[in-house]
C-alpha positions in Angstrom: -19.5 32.0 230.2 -21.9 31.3 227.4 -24.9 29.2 227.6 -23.5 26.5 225.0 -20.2 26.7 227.6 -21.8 26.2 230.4 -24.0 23.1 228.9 -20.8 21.5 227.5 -19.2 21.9 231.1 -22.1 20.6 233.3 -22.0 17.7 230.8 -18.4 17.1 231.1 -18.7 16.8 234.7 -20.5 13.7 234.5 -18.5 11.7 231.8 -16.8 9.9 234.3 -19.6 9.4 236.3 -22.5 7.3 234.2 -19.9 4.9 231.8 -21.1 1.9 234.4 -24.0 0.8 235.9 -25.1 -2.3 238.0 -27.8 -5.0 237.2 -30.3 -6.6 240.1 -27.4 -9.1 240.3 -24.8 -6.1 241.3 -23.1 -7.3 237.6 -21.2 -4.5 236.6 -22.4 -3.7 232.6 -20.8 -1.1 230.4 -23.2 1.5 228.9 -23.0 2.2 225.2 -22.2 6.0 224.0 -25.7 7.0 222.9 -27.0 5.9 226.5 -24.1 7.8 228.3 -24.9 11.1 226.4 -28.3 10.2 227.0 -27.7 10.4 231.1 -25.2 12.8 231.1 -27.9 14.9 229.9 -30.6 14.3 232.3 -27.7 15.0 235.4 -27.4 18.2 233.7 -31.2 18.9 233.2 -31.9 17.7 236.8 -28.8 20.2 237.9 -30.2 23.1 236.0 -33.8 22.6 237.0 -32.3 22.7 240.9 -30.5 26.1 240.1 -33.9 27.6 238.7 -36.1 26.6 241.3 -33.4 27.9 243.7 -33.1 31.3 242.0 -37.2 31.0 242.2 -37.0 30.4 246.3 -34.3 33.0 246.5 -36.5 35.4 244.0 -39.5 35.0 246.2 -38.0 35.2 249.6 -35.6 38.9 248.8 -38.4 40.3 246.8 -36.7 40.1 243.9 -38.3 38.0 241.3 -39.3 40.4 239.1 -35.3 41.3 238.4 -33.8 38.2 237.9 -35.7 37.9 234.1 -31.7 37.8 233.0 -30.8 34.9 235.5 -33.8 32.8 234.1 -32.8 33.4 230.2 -29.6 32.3 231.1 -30.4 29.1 232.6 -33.1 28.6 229.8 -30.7 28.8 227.4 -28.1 26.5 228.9 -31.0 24.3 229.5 -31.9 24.3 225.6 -28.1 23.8 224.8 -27.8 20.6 226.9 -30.6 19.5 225.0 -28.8 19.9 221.4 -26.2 18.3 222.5 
């Protein structure tokens, strides 16, 4: 899977998940389109960061850091794709 395929799919995972939110009041209120492209992309971001700083952990615990420079360009590049999105 591409970069720009995975971004569009880790987006499309949350569509259904960020159209409402609640108020102090527990009032449900609709969010607009920019503001649930806007949060669909920080889910993704905050997903993407977890997967690096897992591959770092893993990296770092099997000795194997120094080989996964084709994992992190990846996952930079999805990263960068959610972004232009």
């Amino acid at each position: 899977m591409t970069p720009k395929e995975k971004a569009k799919e880790l987006l499309d995972k949350f569509s259904d998940n960020v159209s409402v939110y609640y108020t102090e009041n527990s009032v449900p209120c609709m969010l607009n389109a920019p503001m649930i492209i806007k949060q669909r992309k920080k889910f993704a971001l905050i997903i993407v960061d977890k997967i690096v700083k897992s591959l770092t952990n893993y990296g770092k615990d099997s000795n194997e850091l120094q080989n996964m420079d084709r994992e992190f360009n990846y996952w930079d590049k999805v990263k960068q794709e959610i972004e232009k999105l």
